[in-house]
ZASE-747311 format. One record per residue (C-alpha): z, y, x; residue in three letters. Coordinates in steps of 0.02 Angstrom, whole numbers. Example, Ala and Ser with C-alpha at 12.3 -4.5 7.8 and 13.67 -1.06 7.14 Angstrom:
// ZASE-747311
z->390, y->-225, x->615, residuo->ALA
z->357, y->-53, x->684, residuo->SER
***
This chain:
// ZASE-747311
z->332, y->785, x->-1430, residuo->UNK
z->356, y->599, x->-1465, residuo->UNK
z->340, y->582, x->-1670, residuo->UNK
z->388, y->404, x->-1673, residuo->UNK
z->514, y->396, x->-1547, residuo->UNK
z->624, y->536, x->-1588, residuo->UNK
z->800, y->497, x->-1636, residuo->UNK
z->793, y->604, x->-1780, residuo->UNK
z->680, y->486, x->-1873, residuo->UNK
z->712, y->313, x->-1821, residuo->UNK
z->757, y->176, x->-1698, residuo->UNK
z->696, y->218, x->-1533, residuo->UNK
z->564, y->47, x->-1473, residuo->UNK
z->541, y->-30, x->-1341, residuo->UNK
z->389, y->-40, x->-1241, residuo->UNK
z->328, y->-219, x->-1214, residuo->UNK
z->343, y->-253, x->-1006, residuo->UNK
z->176, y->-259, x->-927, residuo->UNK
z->186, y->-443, x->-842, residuo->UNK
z->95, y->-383, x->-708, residuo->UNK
z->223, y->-270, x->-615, residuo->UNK
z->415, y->-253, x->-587, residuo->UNK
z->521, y->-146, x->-701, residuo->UNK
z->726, y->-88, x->-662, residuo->UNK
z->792, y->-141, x->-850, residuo->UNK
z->966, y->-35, x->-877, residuo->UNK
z->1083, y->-127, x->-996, residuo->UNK
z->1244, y->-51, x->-1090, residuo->UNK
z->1353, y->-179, x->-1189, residuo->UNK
z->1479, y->-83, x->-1290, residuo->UNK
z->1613, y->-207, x->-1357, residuo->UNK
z->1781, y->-196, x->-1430, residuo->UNK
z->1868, y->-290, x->-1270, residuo->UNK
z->1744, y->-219, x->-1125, residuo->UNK
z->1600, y->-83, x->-1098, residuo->UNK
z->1469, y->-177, x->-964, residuo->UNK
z->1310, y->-62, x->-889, residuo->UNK
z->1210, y->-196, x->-804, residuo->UNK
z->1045, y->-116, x->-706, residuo->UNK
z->920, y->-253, x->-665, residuo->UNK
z->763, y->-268, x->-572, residuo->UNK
z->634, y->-356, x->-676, residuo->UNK
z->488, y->-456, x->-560, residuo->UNK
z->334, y->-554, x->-626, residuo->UNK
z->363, y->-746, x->-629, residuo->UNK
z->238, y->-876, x->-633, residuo->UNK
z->253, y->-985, x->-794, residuo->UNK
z->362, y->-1130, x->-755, residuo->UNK
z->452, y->-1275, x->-850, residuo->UNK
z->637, y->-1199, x->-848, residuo->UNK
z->646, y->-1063, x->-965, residuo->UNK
z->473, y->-1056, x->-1006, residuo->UNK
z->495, y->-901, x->-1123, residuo->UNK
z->510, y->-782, x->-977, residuo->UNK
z->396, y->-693, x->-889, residuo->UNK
z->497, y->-616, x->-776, residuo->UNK
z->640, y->-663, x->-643, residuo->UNK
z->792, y->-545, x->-679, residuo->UNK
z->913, y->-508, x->-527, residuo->UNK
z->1061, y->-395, x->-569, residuo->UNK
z->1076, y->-245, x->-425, residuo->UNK
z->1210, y->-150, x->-520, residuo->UNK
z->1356, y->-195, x->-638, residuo->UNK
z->1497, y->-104, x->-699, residuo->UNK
z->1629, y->-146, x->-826, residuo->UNK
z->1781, y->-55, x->-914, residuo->UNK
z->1908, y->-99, x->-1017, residuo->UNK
z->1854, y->-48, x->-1209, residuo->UNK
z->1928, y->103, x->-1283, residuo->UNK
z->1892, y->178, x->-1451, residuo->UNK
z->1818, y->38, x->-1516, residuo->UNK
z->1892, y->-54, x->-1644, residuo->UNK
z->1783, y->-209, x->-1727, residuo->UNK
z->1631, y->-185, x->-1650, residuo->UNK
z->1654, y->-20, x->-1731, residuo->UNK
z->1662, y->139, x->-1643, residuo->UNK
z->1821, y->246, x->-1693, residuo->UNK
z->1836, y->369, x->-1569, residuo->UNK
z->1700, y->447, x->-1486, residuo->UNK
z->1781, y->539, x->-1342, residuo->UNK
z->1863, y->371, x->-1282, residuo->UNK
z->1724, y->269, x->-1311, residuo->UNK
z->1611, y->413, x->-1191, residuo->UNK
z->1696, y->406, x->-1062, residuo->UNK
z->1711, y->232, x->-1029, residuo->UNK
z->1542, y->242, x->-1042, residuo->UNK
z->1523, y->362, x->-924, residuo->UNK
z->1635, y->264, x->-812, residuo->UNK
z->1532, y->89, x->-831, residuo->UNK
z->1391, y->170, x->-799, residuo->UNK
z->1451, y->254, x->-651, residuo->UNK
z->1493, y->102, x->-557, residuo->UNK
z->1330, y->-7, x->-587, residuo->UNK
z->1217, y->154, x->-552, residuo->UNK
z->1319, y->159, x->-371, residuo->UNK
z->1309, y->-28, x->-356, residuo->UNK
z->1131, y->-12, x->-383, residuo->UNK
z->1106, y->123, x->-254, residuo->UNK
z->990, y->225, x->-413, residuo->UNK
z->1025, y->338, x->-568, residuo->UNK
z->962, y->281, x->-768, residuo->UNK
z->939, y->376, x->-903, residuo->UNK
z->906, y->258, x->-1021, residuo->UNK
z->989, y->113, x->-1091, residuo->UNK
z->946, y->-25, x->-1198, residuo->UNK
z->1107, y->-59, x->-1301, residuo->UNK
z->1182, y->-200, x->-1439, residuo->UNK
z->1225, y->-151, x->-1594, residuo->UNK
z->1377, y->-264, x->-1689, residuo->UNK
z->1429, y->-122, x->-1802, residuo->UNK
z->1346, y->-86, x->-1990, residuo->UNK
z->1352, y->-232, x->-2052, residuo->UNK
z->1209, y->-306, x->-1989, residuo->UNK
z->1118, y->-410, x->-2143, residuo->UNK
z->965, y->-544, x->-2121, residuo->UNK
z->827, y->-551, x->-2241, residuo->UNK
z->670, y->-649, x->-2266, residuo->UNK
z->514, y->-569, x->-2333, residuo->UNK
z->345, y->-646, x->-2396, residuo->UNK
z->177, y->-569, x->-2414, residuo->UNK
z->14, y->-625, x->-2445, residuo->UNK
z->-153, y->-560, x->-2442, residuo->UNK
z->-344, y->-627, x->-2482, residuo->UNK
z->-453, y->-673, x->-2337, residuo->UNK
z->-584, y->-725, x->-2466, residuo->UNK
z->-632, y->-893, x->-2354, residuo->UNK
z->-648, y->-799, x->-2213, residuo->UNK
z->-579, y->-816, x->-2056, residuo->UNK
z->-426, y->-758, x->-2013, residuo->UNK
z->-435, y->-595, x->-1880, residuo->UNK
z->-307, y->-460, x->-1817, residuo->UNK
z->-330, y->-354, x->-1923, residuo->UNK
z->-278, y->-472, x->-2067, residuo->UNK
z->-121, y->-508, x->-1973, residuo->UNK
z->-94, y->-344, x->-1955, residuo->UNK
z->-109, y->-310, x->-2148, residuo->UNK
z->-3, y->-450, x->-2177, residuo->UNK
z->119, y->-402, x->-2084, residuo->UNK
z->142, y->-217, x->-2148, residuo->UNK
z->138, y->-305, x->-2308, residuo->UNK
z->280, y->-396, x->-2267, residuo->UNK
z->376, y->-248, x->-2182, residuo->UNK
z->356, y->-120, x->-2334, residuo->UNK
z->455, y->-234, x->-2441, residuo->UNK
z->588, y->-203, x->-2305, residuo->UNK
z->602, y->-33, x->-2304, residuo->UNK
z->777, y->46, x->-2380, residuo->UNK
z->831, y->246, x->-2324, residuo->UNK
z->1016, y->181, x->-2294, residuo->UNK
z->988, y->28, x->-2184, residuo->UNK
z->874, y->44, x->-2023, residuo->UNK
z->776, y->-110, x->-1947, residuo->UNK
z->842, y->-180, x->-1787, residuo->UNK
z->712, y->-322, x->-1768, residuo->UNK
z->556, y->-392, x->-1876, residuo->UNK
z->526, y->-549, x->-1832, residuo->UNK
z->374, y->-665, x->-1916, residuo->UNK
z->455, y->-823, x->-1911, residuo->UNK
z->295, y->-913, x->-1985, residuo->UNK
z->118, y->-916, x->-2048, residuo->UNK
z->56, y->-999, x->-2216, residuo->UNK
z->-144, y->-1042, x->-2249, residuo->UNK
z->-158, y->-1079, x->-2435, residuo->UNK
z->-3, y->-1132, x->-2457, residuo->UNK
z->-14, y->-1211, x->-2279, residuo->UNK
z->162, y->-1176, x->-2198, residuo->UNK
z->235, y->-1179, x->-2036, residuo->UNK
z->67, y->-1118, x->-1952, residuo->UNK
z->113, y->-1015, x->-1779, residuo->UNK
z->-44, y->-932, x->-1766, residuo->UNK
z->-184, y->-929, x->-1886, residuo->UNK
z->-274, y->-829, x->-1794, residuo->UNK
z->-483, y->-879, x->-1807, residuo->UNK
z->-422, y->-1017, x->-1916, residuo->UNK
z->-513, y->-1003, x->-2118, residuo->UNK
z->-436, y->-975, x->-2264, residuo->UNK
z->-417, y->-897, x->-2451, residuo->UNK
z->-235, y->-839, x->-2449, residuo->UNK
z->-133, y->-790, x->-2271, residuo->UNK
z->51, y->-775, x->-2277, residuo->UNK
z->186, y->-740, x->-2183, residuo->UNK
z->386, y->-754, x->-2191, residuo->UNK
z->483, y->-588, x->-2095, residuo->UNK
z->643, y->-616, x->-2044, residuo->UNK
z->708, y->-455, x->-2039, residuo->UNK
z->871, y->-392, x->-1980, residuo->UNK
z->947, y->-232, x->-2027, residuo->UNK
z->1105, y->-114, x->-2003, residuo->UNK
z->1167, y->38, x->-2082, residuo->UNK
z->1091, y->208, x->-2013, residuo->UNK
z->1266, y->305, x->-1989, residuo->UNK
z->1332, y->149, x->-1877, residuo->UNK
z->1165, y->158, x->-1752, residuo->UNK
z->1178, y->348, x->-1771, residuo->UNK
z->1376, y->360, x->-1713, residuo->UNK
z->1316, y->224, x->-1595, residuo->UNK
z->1172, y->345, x->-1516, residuo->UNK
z->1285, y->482, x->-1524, residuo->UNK
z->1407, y->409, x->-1375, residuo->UNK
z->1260, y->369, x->-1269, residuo->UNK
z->1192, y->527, x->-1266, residuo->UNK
z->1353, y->630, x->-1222, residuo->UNK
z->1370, y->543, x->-1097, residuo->UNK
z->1194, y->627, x->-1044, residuo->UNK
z->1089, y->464, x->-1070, residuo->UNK
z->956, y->419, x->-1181, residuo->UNK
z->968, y->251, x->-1300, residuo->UNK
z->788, y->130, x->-1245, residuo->UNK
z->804, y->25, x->-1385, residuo->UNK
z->961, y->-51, x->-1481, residuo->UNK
z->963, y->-246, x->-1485, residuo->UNK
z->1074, y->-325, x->-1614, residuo->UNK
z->1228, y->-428, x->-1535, residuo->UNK
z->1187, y->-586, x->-1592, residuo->UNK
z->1018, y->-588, x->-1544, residuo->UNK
z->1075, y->-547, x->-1358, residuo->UNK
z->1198, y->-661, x->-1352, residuo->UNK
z->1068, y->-825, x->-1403, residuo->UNK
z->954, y->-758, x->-1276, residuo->UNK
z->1057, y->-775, x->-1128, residuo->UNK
z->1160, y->-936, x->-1188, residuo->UNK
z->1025, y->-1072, x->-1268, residuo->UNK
z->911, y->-1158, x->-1180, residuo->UNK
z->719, y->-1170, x->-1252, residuo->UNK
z->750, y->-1370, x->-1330, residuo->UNK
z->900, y->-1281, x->-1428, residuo->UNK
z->763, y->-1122, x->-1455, residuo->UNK
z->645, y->-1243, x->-1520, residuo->UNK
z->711, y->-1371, x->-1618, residuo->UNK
z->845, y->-1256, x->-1708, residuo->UNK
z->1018, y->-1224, x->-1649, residuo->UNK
z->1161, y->-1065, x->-1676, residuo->UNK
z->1228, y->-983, x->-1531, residuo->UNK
z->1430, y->-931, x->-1605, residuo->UNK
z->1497, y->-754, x->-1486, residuo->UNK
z->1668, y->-747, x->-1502, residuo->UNK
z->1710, y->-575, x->-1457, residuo->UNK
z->1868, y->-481, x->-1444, residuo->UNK
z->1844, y->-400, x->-1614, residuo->UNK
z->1712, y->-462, x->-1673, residuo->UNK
z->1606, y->-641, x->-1699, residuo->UNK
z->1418, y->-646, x->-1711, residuo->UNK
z->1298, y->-787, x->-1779, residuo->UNK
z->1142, y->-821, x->-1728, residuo->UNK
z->1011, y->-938, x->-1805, residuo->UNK
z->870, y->-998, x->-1676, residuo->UNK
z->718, y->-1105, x->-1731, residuo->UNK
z->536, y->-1141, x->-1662, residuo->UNK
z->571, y->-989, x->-1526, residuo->UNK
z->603, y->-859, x->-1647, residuo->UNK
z->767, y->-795, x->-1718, residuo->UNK
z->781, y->-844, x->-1902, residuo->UNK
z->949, y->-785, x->-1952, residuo->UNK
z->1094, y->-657, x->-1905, residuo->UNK
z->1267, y->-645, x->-1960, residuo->UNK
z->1439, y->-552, x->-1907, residuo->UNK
z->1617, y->-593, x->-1967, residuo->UNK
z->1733, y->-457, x->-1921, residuo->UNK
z->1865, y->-565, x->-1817, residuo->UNK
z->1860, y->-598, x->-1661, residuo->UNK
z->1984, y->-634, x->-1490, residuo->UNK
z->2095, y->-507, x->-1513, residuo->UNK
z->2150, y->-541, x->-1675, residuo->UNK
z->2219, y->-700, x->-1599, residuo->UNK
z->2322, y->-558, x->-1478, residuo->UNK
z->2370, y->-452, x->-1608, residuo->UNK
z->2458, y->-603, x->-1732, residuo->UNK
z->2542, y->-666, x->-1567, residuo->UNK
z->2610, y->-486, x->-1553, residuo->UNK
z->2678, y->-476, x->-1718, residuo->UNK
z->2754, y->-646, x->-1741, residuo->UNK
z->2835, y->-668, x->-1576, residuo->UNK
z->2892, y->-469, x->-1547, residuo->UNK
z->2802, y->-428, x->-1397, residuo->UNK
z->2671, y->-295, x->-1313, residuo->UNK
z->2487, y->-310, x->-1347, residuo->UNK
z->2476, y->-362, x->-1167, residuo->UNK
z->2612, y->-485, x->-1148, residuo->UNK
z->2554, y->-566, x->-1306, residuo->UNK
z->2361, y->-574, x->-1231, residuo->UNK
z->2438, y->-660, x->-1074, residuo->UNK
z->2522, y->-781, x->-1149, residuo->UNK
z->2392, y->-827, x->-1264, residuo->UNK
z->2257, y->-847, x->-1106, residuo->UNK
z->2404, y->-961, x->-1014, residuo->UNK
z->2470, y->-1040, x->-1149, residuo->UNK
z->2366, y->-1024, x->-1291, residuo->UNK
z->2264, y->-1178, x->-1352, residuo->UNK
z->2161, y->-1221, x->-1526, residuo->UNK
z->2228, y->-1395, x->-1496, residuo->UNK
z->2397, y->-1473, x->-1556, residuo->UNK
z->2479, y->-1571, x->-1404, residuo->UNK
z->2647, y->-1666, x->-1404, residuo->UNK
z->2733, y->-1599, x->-1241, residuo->UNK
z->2693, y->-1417, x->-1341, residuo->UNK
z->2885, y->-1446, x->-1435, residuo->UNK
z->2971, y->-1492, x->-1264, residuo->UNK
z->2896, y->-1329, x->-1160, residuo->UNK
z->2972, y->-1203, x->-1156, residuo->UNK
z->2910, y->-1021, x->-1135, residuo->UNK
z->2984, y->-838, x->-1104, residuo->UNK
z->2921, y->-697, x->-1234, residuo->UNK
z->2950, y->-540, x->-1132, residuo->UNK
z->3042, y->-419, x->-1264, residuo->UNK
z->2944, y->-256, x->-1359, residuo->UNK
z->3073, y->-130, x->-1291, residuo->UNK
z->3106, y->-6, x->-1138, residuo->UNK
z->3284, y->-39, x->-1122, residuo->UNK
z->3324, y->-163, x->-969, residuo->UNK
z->3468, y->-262, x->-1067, residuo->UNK
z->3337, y->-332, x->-1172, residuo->UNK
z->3323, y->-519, x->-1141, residuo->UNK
z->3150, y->-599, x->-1160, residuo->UNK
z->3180, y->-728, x->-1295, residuo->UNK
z->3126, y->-915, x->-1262, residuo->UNK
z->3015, y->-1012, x->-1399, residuo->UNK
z->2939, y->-1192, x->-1389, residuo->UNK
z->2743, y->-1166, x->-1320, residuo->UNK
z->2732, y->-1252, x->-1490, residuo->UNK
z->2732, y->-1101, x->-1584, residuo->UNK
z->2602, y->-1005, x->-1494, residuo->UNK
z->2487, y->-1137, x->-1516, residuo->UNK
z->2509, y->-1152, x->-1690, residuo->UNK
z->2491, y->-939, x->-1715, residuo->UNK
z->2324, y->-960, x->-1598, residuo->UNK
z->2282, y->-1121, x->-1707, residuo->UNK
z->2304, y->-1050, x->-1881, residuo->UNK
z->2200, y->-884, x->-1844, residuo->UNK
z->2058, y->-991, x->-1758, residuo->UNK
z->2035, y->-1123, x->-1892, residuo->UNK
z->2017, y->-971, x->-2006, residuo->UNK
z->1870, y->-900, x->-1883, residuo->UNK
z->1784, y->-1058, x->-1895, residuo->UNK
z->1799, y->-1104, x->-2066, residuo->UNK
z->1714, y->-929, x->-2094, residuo->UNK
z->1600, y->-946, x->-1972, residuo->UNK
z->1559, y->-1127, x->-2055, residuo->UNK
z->1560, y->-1039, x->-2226, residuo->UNK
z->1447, y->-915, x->-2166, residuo->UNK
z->1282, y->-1050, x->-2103, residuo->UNK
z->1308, y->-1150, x->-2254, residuo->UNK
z->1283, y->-989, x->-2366, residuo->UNK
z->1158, y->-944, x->-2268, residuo->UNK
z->1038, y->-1067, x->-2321, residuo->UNK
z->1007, y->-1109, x->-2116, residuo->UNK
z->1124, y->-1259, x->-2122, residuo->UNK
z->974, y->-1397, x->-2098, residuo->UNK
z->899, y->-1305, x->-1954, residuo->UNK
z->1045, y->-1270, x->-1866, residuo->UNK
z->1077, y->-1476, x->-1861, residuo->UNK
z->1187, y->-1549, x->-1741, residuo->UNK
z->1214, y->-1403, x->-1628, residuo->UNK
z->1285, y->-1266, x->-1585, residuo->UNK
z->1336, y->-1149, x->-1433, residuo->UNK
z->1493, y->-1053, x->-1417, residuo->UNK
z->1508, y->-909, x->-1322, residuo->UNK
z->1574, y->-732, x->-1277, residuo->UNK
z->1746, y->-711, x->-1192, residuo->UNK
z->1863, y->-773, x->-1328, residuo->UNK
z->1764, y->-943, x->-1315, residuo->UNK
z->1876, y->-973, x->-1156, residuo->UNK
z->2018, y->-1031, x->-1259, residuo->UNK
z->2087, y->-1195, x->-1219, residuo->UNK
z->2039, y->-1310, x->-1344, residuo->UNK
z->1922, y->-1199, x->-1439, residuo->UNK
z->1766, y->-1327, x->-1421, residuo->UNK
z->1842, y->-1478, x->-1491, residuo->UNK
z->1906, y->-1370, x->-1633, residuo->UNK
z->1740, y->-1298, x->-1651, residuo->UNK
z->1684, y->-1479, x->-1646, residuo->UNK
z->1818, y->-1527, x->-1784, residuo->UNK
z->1792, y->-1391, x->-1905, residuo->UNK
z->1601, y->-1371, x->-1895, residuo->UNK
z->1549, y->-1559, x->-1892, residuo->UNK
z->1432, y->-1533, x->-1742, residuo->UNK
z->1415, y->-1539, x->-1568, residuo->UNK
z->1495, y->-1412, x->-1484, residuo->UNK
z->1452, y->-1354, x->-1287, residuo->UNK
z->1509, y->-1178, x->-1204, residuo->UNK
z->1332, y->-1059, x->-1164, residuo->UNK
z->1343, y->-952, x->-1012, residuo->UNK
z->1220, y->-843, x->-964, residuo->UNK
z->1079, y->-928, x->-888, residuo->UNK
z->919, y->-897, x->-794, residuo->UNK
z->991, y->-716, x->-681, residuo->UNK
z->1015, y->-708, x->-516, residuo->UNK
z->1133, y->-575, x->-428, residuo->UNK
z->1286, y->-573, x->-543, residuo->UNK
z->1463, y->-590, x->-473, residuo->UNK
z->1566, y->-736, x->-501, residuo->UNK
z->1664, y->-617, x->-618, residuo->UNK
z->1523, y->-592, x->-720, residuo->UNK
z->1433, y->-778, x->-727, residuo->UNK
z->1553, y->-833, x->-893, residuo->UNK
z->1526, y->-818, x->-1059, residuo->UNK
z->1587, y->-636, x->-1081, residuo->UNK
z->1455, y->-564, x->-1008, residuo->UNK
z->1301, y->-674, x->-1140, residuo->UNK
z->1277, y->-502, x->-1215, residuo->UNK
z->1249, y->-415, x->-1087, residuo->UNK
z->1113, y->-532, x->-994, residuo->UNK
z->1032, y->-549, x->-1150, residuo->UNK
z->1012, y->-352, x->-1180, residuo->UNK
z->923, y->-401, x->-990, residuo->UNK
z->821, y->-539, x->-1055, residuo->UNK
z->773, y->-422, x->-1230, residuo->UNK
z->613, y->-344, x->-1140, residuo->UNK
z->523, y->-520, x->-1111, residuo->UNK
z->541, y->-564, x->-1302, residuo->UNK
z->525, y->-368, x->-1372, residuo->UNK
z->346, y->-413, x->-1418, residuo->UNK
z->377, y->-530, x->-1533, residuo->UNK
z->406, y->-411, x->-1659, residuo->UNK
z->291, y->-323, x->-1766, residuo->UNK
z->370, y->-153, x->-1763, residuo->UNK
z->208, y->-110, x->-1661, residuo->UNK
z->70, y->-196, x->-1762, residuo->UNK
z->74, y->-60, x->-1896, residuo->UNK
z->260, y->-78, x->-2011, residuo->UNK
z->345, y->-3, x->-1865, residuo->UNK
z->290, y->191, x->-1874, residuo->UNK
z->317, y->188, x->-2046, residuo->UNK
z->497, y->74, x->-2038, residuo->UNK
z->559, y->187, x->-1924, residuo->UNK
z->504, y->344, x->-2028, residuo->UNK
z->566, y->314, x->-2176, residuo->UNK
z->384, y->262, x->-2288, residuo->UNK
z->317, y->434, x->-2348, residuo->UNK
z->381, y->571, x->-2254, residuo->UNK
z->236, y->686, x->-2191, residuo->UNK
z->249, y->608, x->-2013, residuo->UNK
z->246, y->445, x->-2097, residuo->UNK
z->83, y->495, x->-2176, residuo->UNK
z->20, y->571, x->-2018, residuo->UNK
z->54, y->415, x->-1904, residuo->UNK
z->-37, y->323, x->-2057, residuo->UNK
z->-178, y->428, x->-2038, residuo->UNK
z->-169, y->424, x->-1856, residuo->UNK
z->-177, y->236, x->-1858, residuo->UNK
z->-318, y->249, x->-1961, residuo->UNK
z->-437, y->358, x->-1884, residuo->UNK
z->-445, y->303, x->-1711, residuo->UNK
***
């Protein structure tokens, strides 16, 4: 029996990819719009100047996407719907693909996913620093984290400290009194994840490891100089818009703001009287963030709400549509702006920032984006797979990729160097204690 893997206990971990052989990587990106199952092949890749990060080439052999149902927010409200468009996603890419999964690595946007920085230090007594220290650092840093109603999605060290020393990558064989370290860690509430594993696994599949949105989403969309030198990758989903913080190659911050492309639809709906549908069509072929003067002259047909055939659609300036799809956007942005200045991440984000997911589309949105958040603003699409459709190459699919591009960074974290048995076990159970004791004696 697996102790540390078991569902009952924790958050199911990846393995790190061996760089030395090829790996099929099986994808599921539950969202409030779509449900994608991307299966990839994973080879080894020589180290090159574009994308340097990655060690492996990805090429995408199966994909299948559904329209979302039971979701509602990046929340799941219905589990029957939300299994069998599963079921049905997964179908498709597994046939695609020619080959059947049973395991999945998914992305998490529900439970309310909160970023935190830790510090720990610990003596080294002038000594230099070995792996063992970083180890005890490390778990030093990841006990503070622990909490039985939130589970940790990602541990992160986002930097070293030698007396007092910051911004050290690795201090590893470097001397020293006092070693520290800053965590960034991100974490989501256990019922969400649980509800979450729950649909996978009716479906008859297993979850691999659960990736937060965000993080996917700045994987696939920035490019390493944006990586490096600090930069926040914005995924406007249907229900649901994720920020994510990148700096010197790590992730530093995570947020999620629970409105998203579809509440765009839904205020169209109500203030022009029409069907969810008609109302998502007109804002995709009319809809803009941007005021424009021939908007008062054109004029556009609102198809009407009921069955009966006497029903005329009624006609409205394109004006108006802009200005419903204008007033709910600014109010994304401004909380999306709200949100990185609160954060405390405002310097290192600087000047840029990448917008994507599929409500990112919207005419318009980038120089409003531009406007409202007083940087430069540039659409991400996925970058650095071969072998998707042309369907699949915008900036819907970010999340997805990235769940694809997860594996190559998954040993950045420290879950394995000693906090993770006990993060996901809750500190003191008896397993806890056993994996402790396990650890220790061989």
């Amino acid at each position: 029996m697996n102790l540390f893997g078991s569902a009952n206990f924790g958050l199911p971990r990846l393995k790190p990819l061996s760089s030395k052989r090829s790996h099929v990587v099986s994808v599921l990106d539950i969202g409030s719009t779509k449900v994608v199952c991307m299966i990839g092949r994973l080879t080894p890749r020589a180290e090159s100047q574009i994308l340097p990060g990655r060690t492996h080439n990805i090429e995408v052999i199966g994909i299948g996407h559904q329209k979302s149902r039971g979701v509602k927010n990046g929340v799941i409200a219905d589990l029957d719907a939300v299994e069998s468009v599963v079921r049905l996603a997964v179908d498709a890419a597994e046939r695609m693909a020619g080959l059947t999964i049973d395991s999945l690595i998914v992305n998490v946007s529900a439970g309310r996913l909160q970023s935190d920085v830790y510090t720990a230090t610990i003596d080294l007594g002038g000594q230099e620093v070995e792996a063992n220290d970083l180890k005890k650092v490390l778990a030093a840093a990841g006990h503070q984290s622990l909490r039985t109603d939130r589970a940790i999605l990602h541990s992160l060290p986002t930097g070293f400290s030698l007396d007092g020393e910051r911004g050290i990558r690795d201090p590893l064989a470097m001397f020293g009194d006092v070693l520290g370290v800053d965590m960034h860690v991100l974490t989501a509430e256990r019922p969400a994840l649980k509800n979450l594993e729950l649909c996978v696994n009716r479906a008859h599949l297993s979850v691999e490891g659960m990736v937060a949105t965000p993080y996917a989403s700045g994987l696939a969309a920035l490019v390493d100089d944006e990586v490096e030198l600090g930069c926040a990758a914005i995924d406007m989903g249907g229900g649901m818009t994720t920020i994510s913080v990148f700096a010197e190659g790590r992730l530093v911050h995570a947020d999620a703001v629970g409105l998203g492309g579809h509440h765009v639809t839904t205020d169209l709906a109500r203030g022009l009287s029409t069907r969810i549908e008609d109302a998502e069509r007109l804002k995709v072929v009319h809809g803009s963030a941007l005021p424009n003067s021939a908007d008062e002259r054109d004029i556009i047909s609102v198809p009407p709400i009921g069955e009966d055939d006497r029903d005329q659609p009624t006609h409205v300036p394109r004006a108006l549509v802009s200005r419903i799809v204008r007033a709910r956007i600014e109010e994304t942005l401004e909380l999306i702006r709200d949100r990185i200045q609160r954060s405390g991440f405002s310097p290192i984000v600087g000047k840029r920032i990448v917008l994507t997911g599929g409500a990112s589309q919207l005419t318009g949105l980038p120089e409003a984006a531009r406007r409202i958040l007083a940087r430069n603003v540039r659409i991400g699409r996925p970058l650095g797979v071969s072998g998707l459709p042309a369907a699949a190459k915008g900036p819907a699919f970010s999340t997805a990729v990235g769940l694809m591009i997860y594996p190559q960074v998954a040993d950045l974290e420290t879950h394995a160097a000693g906090s993770g048995m006990l993060s996901t076990l809750g500190g003191n159970s008896r397993f806890a204690r056993m994996g402790q004791w396990l650890k220790e004696s061989f």
